[in-house]
N, C-alpha and C positions, 0 to 999 in steps of 0.2 A: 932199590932204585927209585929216584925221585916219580911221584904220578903224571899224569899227562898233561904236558905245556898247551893251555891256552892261552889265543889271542886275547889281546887288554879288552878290547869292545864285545867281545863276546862272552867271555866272563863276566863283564859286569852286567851283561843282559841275561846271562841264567840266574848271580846273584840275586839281581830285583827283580825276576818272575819268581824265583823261590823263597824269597827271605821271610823267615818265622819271626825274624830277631832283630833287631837293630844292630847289634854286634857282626850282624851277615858280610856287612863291608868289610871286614877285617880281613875277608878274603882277597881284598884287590891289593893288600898292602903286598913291598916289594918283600923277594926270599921268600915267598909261599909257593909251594906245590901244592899240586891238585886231584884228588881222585873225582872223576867225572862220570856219572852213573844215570844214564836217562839227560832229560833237563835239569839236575841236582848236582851241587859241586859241594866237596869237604876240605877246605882249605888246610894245611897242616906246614910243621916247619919240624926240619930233621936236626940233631945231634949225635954224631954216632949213629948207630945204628937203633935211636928212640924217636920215634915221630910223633909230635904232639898236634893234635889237632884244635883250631881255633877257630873261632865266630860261630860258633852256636852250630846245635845238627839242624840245620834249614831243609829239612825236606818235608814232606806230606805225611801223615802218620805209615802212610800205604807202601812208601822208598824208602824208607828207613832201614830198613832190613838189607834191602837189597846196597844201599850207599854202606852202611858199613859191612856187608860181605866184603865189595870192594876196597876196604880201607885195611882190613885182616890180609886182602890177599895180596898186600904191596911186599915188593922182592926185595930180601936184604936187611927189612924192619926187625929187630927182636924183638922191640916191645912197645906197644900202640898206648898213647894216653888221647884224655878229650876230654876238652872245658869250656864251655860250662854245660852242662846236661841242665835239665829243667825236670821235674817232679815227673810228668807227662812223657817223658823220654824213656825212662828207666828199664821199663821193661825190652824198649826194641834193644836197648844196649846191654843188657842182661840177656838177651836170646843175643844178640851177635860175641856171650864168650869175654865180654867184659864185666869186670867188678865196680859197681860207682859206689862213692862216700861222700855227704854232706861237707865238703869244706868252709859253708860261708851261708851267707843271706845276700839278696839281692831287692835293691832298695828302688820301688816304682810309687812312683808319685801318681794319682789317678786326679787326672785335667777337670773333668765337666765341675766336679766341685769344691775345685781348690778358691781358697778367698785366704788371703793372707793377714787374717783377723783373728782377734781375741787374744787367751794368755799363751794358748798353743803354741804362736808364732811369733812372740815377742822377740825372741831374741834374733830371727832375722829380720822383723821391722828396726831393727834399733841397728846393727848390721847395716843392712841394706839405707839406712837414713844416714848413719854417721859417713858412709864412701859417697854419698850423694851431697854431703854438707861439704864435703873437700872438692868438691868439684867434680865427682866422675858419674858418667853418664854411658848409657848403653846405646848400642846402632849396632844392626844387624848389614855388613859388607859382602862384597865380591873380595873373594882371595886376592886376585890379578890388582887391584885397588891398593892394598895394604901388603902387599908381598913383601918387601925389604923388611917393615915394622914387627908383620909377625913372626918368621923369619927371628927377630932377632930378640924379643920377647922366648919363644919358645929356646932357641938357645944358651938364654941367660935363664929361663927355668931349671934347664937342665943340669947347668952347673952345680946351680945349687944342692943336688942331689947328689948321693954316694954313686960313683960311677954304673955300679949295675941296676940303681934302683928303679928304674922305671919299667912297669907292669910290661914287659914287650909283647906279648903276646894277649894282652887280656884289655892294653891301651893302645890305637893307632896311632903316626905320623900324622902330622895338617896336612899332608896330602895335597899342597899349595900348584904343585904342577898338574896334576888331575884329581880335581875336586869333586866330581862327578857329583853326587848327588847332596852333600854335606855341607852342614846352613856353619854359618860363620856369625859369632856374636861377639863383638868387640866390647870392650871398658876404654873409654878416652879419660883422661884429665889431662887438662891446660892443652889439649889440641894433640897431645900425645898417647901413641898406643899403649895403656900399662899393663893388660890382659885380655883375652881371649878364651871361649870356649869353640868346641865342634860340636854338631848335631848332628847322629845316623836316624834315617827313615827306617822303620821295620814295617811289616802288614801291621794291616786292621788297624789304622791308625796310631802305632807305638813311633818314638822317636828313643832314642839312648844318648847319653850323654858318653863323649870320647874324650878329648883334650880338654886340661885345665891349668892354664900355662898364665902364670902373672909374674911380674918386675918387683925387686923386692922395696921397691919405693912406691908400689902401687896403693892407694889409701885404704887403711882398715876397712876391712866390710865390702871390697870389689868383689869378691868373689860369690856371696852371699846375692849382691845387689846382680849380676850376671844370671845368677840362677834361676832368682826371682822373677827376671825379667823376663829368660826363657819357659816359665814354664806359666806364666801370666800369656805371652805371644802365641805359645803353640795354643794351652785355652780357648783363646779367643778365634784362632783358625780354626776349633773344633777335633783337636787332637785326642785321643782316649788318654795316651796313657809319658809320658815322661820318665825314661828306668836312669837314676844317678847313677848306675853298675850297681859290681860288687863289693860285698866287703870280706876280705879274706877272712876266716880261724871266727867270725862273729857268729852266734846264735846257734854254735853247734848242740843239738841236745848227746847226754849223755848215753844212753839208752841206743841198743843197736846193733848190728855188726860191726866190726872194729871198734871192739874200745879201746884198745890201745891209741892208735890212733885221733882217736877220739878224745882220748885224757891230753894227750899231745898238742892238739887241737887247742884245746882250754888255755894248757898251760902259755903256749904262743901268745893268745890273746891276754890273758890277764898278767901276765910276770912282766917286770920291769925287762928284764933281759927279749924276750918276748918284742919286746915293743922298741927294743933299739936295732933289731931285724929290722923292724920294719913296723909302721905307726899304725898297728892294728885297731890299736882303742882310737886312734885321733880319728883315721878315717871314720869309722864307724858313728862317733859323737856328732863328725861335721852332717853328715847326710842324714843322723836323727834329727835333725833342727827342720828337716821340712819335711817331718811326720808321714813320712812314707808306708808303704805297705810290704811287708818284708814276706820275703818269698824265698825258699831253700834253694840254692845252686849246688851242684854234683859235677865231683871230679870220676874221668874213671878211666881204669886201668882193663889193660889184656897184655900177657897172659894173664896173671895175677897183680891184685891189689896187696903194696905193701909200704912198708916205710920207704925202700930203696926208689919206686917209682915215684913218690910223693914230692921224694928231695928233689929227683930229677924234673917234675913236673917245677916246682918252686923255682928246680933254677932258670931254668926256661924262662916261668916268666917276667923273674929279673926280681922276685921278693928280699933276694941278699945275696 
């Protein structure tokens, strides 16, 4: 049975008292249920009878335990997944009866001493110069301002995609009708919207990057020039940290529990076949271009970790 129906305004105010993660917002997106434990909420979305949980475990190292008691003890589940876990989690998710594995790297930019100089970052000055030599410029909007434009940007992104491809669960909606807390950074050329990003707040001064939605007549290098601008902007507000997400099957080591899996892992990521899933090496090469600091993300299963949950995890989140 689904968890307990919260109101819109008051979920979003235990999300942003408890948010660990930038990803936390994922919780307000629509078709999420909820387990609600203390002030801490575990957003999740059903299939069958598999509930995968999303936006990060946002609770206190101290709730942990007790939010996913709650999340075992949902009626009618057979089998509980949760993504992304963080290094720092594993254990409470190992004492609540779940199995995690390494599926990805998670790519954080660190603000105070970012400077987008030398040969490090040549290739998105030269990016971000060539979409600015065509004309396109960045301004940070009000949704309500550009509603039709993005709207219709984000639609014509989506096209262009294999019908299931988009991360649904690990990438939000623009959320145009309740933006709640989420920055909006546009790309103009000639006066027209050609892309857009979304920005989630997390503690401790973390922001994540959600939507990346461009027109495919948008000028080489918007997207780069977008990036740059957002993570020069938060910078200079005194942000700590900018997370690009993740990259799925990237920087898995071999070595570990589940090698199976693990050689799986590889193979996704480096085989041609691999990559017409889904653009494992592409993602991965874009977000090396502004020399982030790569951090392990954790998939995990209850009862057991196995291939069968893994696929299922995958299809969830729209990888193929």
């Amino acid at each position: 049975m689904p968890g307990l129906s919260v109101d819109q305004d008051e979920l979003f105010a235990r999300v942003v008292k408890t948010a660990r993660h930038p990803e936390s917002r994922l919780a307000l997106e629509s078709d999420m249920h909820h387990v609600v434990q203390g002030g801490n909420v575990l957003a999740y979305q059903m299939r069958g009878r598999t509930a995968f949980a999303v936006g990060g475990l946002n609770a206190a190292p101290a709730d942990r335990s007790a939010l996913l008691t709650e999340y075992q003890a949902l009626d009618g589940v057979r089998r509980r997944l949760i993504f992304p876990l963080r290094r720092s989690e594993l254990r409470d998710a190992m004492s609540a009866d779940f199995s995690p594995i390494q599926v990805g790297i998670e790519a954080i930019v660190d603000l105070p001493t970012l400077a987008f100089n030398g040969k490090a970052f040549r290739t998105v000055r030269n990016m971000r110069n060539r979409a600015a030599r065509r004309g396109a410029h960045v301004e940070e909007v009000r949704p309500d301002a550009y509603r039709v434009q993005l709207e219709q940007v984000h639609a014509l992104w989506l096209e262009q995609k294999r019908p299931s491809w988009r991360m649904k669960l690990l990438v939000g909606s623009p959320c145009l009708d309740q933006p709640h807390d989420r920055r909006y950074l546009v790309a103009f050329a000639d006066d027209a919207v050609v892309a857009f990003i979304t920005l989630l707040p997390g503690g401790h001064g973390q922001w994540g990057l959600d939507v990346m939605a461009q027109l495919p007549q948008a000028p080489a290098g918007t997207m780069d020039l977008l990036l740059a601008h957002a993570c020069e902007q938060l910078r200079d507000e005194g942000a700590a940290t900018l997370s690009l997400g993740s990259c799925p099957m990237a920087g898995i080591p071999l070595t570990g529990k589940g090698w199976l899996l693990r050689r799986i892992f590889r193979v996704l990521y480096a085989s041609s076949l691999g990559n017409r899933v889904f653009g494992f090496r592409r993602l991965h090469q874009f977000k090396s271009k502004f020399r982030p600091r790569w951090v392990p993300v954790y998939f995990a299963a209850s009862p057991r970790l196995g291939i069968w949950s893994l696929y299922l995890g995958c299809r969830m989140w729209g990888l193929y």
